[in-house]
C-alpha positions in Angstrom: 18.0 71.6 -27.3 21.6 70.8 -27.3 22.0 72.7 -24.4 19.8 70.8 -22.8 21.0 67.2 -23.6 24.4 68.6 -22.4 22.8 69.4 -19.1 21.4 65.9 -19.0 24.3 64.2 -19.8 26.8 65.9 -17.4 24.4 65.6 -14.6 24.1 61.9 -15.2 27.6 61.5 -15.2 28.5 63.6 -12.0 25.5 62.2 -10.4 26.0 58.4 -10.0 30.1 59.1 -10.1 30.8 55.1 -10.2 29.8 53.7 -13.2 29.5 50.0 -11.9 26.3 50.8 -10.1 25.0 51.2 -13.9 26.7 48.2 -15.3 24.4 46.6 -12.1 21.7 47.8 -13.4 22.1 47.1 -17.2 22.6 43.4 -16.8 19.3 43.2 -14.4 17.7 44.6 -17.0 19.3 42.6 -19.3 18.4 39.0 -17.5 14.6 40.1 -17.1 14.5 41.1 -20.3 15.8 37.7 -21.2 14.9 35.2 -18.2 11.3 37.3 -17.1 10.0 38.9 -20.0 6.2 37.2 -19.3 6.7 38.2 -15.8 3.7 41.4 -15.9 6.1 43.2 -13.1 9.6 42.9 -14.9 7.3 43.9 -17.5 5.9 46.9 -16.1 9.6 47.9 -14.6 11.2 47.7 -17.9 8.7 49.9 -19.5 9.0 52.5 -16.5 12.9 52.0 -17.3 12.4 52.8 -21.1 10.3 56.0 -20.2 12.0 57.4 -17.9 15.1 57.3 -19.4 13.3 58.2 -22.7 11.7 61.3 -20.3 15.6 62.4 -19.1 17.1 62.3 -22.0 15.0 63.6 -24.6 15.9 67.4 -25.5 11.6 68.4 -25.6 11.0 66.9 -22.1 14.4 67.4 -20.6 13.9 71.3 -21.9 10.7 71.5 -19.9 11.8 70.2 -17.1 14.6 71.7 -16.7 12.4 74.9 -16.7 10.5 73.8 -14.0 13.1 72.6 -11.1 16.1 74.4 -12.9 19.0 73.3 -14.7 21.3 73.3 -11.5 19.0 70.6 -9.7 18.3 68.6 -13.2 19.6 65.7 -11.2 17.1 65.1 -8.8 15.2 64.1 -12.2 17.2 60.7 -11.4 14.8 59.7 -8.7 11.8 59.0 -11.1 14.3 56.3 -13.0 13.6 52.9 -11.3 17.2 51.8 -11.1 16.9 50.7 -7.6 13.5 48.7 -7.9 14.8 47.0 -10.9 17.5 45.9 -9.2 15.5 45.1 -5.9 13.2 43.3 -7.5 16.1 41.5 -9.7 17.7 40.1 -6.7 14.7 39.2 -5.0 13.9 36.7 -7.5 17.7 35.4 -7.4 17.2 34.9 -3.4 13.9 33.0 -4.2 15.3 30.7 -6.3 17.5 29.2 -3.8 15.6 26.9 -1.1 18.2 26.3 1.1 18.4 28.6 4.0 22.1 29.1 4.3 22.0 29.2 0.7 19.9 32.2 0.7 21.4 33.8 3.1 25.4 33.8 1.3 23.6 35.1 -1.7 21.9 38.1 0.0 25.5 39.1 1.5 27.0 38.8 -1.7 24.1 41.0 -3.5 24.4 43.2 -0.4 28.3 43.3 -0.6 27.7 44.5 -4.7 25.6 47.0 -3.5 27.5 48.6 -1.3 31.2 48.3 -3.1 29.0 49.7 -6.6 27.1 52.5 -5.1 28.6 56.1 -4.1 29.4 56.9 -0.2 26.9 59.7 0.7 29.5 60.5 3.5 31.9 61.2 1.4 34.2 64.0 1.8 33.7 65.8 -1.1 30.2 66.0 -0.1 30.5 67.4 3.0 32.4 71.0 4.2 33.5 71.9 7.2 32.7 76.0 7.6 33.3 78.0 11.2 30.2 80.6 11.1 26.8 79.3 12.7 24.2 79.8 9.8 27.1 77.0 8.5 26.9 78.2 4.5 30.0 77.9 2.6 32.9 80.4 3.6 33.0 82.3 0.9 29.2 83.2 1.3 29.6 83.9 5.1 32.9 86.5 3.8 31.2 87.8 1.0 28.1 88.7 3.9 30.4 90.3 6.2 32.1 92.2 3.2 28.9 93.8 2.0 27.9 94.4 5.5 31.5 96.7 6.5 31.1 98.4 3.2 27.6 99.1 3.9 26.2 97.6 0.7 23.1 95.7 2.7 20.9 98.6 3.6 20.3 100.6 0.8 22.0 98.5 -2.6 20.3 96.0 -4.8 22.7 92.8 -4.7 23.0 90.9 -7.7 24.6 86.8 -7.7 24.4 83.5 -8.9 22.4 80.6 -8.0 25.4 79.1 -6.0 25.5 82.6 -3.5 22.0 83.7 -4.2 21.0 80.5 -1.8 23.0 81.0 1.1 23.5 84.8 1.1 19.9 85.3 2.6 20.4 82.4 4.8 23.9 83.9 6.0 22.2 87.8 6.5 18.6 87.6 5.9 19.2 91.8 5.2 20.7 91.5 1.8 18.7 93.4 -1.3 18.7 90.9 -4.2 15.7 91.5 -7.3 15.5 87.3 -6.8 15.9 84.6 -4.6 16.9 80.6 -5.2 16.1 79.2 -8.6 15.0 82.9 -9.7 12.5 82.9 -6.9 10.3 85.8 -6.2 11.7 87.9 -9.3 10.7 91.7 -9.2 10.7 91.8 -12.9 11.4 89.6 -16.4 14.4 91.8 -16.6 15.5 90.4 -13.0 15.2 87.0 -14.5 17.9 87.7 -17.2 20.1 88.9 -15.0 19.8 86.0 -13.2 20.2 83.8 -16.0 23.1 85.8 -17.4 24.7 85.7 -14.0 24.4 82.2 -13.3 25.3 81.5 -17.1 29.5 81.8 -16.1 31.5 81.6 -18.5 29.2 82.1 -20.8 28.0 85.3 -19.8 26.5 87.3 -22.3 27.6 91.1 -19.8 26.0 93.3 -22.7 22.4 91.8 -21.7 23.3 91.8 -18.2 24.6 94.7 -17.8 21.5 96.5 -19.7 18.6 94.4 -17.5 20.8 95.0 -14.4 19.8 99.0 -15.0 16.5 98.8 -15.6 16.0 96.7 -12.2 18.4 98.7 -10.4 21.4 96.4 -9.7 23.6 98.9 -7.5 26.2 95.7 -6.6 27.4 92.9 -9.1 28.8 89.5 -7.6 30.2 87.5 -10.5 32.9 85.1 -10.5 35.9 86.2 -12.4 34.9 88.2 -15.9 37.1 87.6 -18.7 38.7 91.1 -20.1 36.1 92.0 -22.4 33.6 91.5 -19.3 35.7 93.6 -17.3 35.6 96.6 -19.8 31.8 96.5 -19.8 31.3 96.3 -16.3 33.4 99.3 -16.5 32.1 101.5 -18.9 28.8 100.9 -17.1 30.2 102.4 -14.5 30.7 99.5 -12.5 34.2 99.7 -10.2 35.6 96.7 -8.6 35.5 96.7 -4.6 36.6 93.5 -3.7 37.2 90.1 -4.2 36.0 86.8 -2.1 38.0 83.0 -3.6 37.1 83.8 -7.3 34.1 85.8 -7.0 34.6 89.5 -7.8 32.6 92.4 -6.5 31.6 95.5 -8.9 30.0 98.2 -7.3 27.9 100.9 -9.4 28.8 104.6 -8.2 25.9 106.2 -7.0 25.3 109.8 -9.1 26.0 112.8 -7.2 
């Protein structure tokens, strides 16, 4: 469960970046609570608030969740909180209390201006990459396709990655093996699922359970970002050799008997 509140909170924090854009929104809240508190739709928008954050937050709900849509889109749990209507509705009422047309119209540049300076830039540049391959997936995806293609890994090996790689390796070469797609997708088998999960789990990779599930499905390549030592031993007493290496992800290729 503490897992899962982790999740929660790290998401939250990494997913509005600027904190103003919450201060915003607490002293909205704040004034309806004060100021509009018989109004039925500040009402009905400060219960939503309540549950929602209530839903996000708490270790049960978050838990099941997270099950559903995955704990590395958890975020996109943010768009049932109704930050934004609390604070459309918020200003709204500040604009109608003025009657004065010029007035009314400073005001709504000002709450515009607030809006924009206290939100996050979508066009940011950390949100955007600029790749040189035409399916236009990250670059170490595109290498890591054309690696496994030279080595000729794609025809006849079961591939094995994280969520990261696991959804744009089948975008980059629509070849590649793997026992699962995005978010675990189309698993051949409950043991495919933990290696999944132990894949996706880095650091915390538990390599004695992945190693042992990657057998029974028949993992032939592992793609894993850098193992500590003791993860390194194990892939290699399981007979796992390392072939390559793409940025920090490391490629461990199973010898084939006879």
């Amino acid at each position: 469960m503490k897992h899962c509140l982790d999740i929660g909170i790290q998401a939250f924090g990494q997913y509005w970046g600027n904190k103003a854009v919450l201060v915003l929104f607490g002293l909205c809240c704040a004034w309806l609570l004060v100021k509009r508190r018989k109004d039925p739709r500040a009402r009905f928008l400060l219960i939503l608030t309540a549950v929602s954050f209530t839903v996000y937050f708490f270790p049960v709900s978050a838990k099941i969740i997270q099950t559903c849509v995955g704990e590395t889109v958890y975020w996109r749990t943010f768009w049932i909180l109704p930050l934004f209507p609390v604070m459309a509705y918020t200003f709204t009422i500040w604009v109608n209390m003025l009657h004065q047309p010029a007035p009314k119209s400073i005001l709504v540049l000002l709450l515009t201006a607030v809006i924009v300076l206290t939100g996050r830039n979508a066009f940011s540049k950390e949100n955007y990459r600029f790749v040189r391959n035409m399916q236009q997936v990250p670059e170490e995806a595109a290498v890591l396709g054309n690696m496994l293609s030279e080595k000729g890994f794609i025809t006849d090996r079961l591939i094995a990655v994280d969520d990261y790689l696991a959804s744009y390796l089948r975008v980059y070469d629509p070849s590649v093996h793997m026992p699962y797609g995005r978010w675990r997708r189309g698993y051949l088998s409950r043991e495919a699922v933990w290696v999944y999960k132990m894949i996706s789990a880095w650091p915390d990779t538990d390599y004695r359970i992945l190693l042992r599930k990657a057998q029974k499905v028949g993992v032939d390549v592992i793609i894993i970002q850098k193992p500590d030592r003791k993860g390194y031993r194990r892939l290699r007493a399981a007979g796992y050799r390392k072939r390559g290496r793409v940025l920090n992800y490391f490629i461990f290729v199973k010898k084939k008997k006879g």
